[in-house]
C-alpha positions in Angstrom: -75.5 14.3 10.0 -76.1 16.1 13.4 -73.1 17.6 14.8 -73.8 16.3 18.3 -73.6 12.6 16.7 -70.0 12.7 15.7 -68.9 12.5 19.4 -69.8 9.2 19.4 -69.3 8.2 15.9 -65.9 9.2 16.7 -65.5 7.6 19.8 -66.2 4.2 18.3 -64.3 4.7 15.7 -61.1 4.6 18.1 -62.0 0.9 18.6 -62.7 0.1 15.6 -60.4 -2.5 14.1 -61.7 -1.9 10.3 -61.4 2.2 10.7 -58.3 4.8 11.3 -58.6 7.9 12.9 -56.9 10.8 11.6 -56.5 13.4 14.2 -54.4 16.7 12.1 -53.7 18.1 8.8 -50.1 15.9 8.1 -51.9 12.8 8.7 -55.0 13.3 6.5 -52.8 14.7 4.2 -50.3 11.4 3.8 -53.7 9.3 3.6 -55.0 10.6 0.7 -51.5 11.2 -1.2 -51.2 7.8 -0.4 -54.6 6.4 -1.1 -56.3 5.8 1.7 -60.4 5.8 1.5 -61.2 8.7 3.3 -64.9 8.6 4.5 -65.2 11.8 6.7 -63.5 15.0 7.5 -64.5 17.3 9.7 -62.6 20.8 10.8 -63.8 23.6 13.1 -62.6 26.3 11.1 -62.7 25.8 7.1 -61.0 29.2 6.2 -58.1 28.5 8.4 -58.1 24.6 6.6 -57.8 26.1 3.2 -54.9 28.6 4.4 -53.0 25.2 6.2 -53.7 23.2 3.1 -52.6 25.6 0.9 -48.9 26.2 2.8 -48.5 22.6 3.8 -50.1 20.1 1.5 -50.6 22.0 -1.7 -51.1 18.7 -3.8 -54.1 17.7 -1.6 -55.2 20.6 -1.3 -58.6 20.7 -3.6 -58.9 17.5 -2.3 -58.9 18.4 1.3 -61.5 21.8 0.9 -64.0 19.3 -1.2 -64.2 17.1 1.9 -63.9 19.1 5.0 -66.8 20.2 6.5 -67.4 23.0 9.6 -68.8 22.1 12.0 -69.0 23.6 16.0 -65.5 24.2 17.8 -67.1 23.0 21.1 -68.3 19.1 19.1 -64.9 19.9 17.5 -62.6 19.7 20.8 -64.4 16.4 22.2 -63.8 14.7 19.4 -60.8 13.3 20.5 -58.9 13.3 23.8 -56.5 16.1 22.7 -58.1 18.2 19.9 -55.4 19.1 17.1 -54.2 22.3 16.6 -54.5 22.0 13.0 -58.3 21.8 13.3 -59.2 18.8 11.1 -60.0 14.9 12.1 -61.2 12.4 9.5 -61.9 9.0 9.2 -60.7 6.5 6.9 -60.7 2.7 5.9 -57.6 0.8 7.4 -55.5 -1.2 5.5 -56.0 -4.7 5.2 -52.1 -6.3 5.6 -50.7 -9.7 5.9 -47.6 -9.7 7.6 -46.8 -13.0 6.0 -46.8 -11.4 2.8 -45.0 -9.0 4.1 -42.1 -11.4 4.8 -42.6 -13.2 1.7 -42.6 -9.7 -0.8 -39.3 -9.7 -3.0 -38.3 -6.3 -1.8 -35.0 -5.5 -1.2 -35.4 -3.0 1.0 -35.7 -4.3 5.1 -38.7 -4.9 7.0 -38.8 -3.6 10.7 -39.9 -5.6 13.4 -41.3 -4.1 17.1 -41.0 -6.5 19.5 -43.8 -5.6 22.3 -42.9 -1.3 22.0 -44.9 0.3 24.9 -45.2 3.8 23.8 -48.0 4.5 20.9 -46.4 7.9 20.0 -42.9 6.1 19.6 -44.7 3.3 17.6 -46.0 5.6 14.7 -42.4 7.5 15.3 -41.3 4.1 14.1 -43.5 4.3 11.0 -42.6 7.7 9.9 -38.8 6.8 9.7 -39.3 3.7 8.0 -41.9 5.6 5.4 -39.0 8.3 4.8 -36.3 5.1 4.4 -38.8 3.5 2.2 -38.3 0.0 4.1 -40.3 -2.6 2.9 -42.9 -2.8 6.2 -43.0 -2.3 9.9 -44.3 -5.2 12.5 -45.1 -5.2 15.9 -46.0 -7.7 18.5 -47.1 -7.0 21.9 -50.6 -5.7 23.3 -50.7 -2.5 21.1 -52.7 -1.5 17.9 -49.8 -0.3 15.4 -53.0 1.3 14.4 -54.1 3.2 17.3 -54.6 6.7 16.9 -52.0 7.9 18.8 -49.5 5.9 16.7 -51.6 7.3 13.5 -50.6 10.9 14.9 -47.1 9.8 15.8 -46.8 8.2 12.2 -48.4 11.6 10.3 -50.5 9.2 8.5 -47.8 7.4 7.1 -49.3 3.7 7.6 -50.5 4.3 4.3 -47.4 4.8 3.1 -46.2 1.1 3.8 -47.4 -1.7 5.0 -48.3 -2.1 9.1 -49.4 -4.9 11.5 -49.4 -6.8 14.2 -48.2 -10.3 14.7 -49.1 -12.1 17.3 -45.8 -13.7 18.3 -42.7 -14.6 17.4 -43.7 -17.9 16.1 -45.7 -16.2 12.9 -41.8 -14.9 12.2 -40.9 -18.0 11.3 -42.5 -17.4 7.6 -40.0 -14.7 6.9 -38.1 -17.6 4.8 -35.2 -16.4 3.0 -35.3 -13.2 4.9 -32.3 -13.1 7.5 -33.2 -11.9 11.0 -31.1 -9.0 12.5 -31.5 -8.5 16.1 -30.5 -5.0 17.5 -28.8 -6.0 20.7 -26.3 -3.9 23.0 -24.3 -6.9 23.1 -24.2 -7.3 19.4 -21.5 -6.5 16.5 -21.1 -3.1 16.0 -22.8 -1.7 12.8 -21.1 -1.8 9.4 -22.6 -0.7 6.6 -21.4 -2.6 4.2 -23.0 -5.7 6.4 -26.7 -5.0 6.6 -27.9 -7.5 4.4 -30.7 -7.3 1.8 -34.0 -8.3 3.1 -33.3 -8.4 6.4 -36.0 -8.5 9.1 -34.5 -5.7 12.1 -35.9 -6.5 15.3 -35.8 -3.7 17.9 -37.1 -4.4 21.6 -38.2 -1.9 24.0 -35.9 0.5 25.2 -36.0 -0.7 28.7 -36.8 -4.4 28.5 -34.4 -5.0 24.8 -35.7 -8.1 23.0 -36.7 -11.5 24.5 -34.3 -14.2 24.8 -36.9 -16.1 22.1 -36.4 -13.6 19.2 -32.4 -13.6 20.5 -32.3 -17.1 19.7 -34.0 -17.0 16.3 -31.9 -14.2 14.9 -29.3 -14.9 12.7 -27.1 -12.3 13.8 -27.0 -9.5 16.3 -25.8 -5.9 15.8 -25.2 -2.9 18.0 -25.4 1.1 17.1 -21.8 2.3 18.2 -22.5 4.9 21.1 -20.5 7.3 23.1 -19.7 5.3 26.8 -21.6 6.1 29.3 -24.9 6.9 27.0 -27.2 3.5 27.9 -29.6 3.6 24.9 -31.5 5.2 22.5 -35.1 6.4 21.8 -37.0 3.6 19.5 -37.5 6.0 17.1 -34.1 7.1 16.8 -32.7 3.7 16.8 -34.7 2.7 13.8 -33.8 6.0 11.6 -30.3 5.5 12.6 -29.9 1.7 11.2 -32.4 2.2 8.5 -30.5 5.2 6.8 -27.5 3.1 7.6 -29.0 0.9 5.4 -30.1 3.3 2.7 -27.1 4.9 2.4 -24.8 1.8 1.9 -26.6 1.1 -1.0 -25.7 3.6 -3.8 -28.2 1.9 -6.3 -30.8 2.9 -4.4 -29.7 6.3 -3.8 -30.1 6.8 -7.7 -33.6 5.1 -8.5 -35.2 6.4 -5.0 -35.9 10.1 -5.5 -36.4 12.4 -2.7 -39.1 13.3 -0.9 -40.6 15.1 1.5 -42.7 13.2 3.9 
């Protein structure tokens, strides 16, 4: 393939629903240690690939150097709207997820639900927490791709990690059955460990708009993160991490049969 054809190869790959673009070494890196089909890797400087891959993802490494290709740092830099530093892009096949099996999966562990987030980069913030907590999924509504690549650079690659989709509204919620609904609401109960059910479905809205009055009324219960007065809110990605790990570290059982890991 002709350098000059992977502009718009890669262009059209960005709105492509079947294909993820991986824009920097972390993200190509948690695709393939998590099994994504990689179909194309590209990088404008393979000696400096081998040295990254070799400090940062030494398990992926051979991998990585089999794949990568040079090709010119000017086709390089247009490849995407904001070249990464790392110097290496791939594309891969998405995965195919159905948020109603999702819901319906006999994991303990929660799933988190995005109601309508706004910012990409906080969306795959979103994922990366929830890959480290080893939640059982993340779900958005609203007009954004959870697979976007800005949320894919946001994430590190992590959507292969756990499952990731979009739902169209709230009324596809109503097949989380048995799973109870947990809204995170300023209004709510403060948070208490010992109270975050298994399976539970954690809705987070948008930090300036909260969640609709619809998912309000479906949830089963509403619960707030205990904050200094006179601090309003939190960062989306923050609030996640902070009610996930709640979660994880109320339950010792897990503690003991989830080893750690580096994401």
């Amino acid at each position: 393939m002709q350098d000059g054809s992977l502009i718009p190869r890669y262009g059209r790959a960005r709105r492509d629903p079947a294909l993820a673009v991986l824009e920097g070494l972390h993200p190509l890196k948690h695709a393939l240690r998590f099994g994504a089909n990689v179909l194309d890797v590209v990088t404008r400087d393979a000696a400096e690939l081998e040295r990254l891959a070799a400090a940062l993802a030494p398990d992926v490494r051979a991998r990585v150097g089999s794949m990568a290709r040079e090709i010119e740092p000017q086709v390089f830099d247009r490849l995407a709207p904001l070249a990464p530093s790392t110097g290496v892009m791939a594309l891969a096949e998405r995965r195919v997820v159905d948020p109603a099996a999702v819901l319906a999966s006999g994991s303990a562990a929660p799933v988190i639900l995005l109601e309508d987030p706004r910012d990409l980069g906080n969306m795959g913030a979103c994922v990366r927490v929830a890959a480290a907590a080893n939640a059982a999924g993340v779900l958005s509504t609203g007009g954004h791709d959870p697979w976007h690549p800005d949320a894919l650079r946001g994430a590190a690659g992590l959507h292969y990690a756990l499952p990731v989709a979009r739902v169209l509204d709230v009324e596809q919620l109503r097949a989380i059955g048995e799973r109870p609904l947990l809204a995170l609401d300023p209004q709510g109960e403060p948070l208490a460990l010992a109270e975050l059910p298994a399976r539970a479905v954690l809705a987070f809205g948008s930090e300036r708009h909260g969640l609709s009055a619809e998912l309000l009324a479906h949830a089963d219960a509403r619960v707030s993160i205990p904050m200094r007065a006179g601090v309003s809110s939190l960062n989306l990605a923050t609030s996640v991490a902070v009610v996930l790990f709640a979660w994880r570290l109320s339950r010792r059982d897990l503690q003991s049969s989830l080893p750690a890991r580096s994401v």
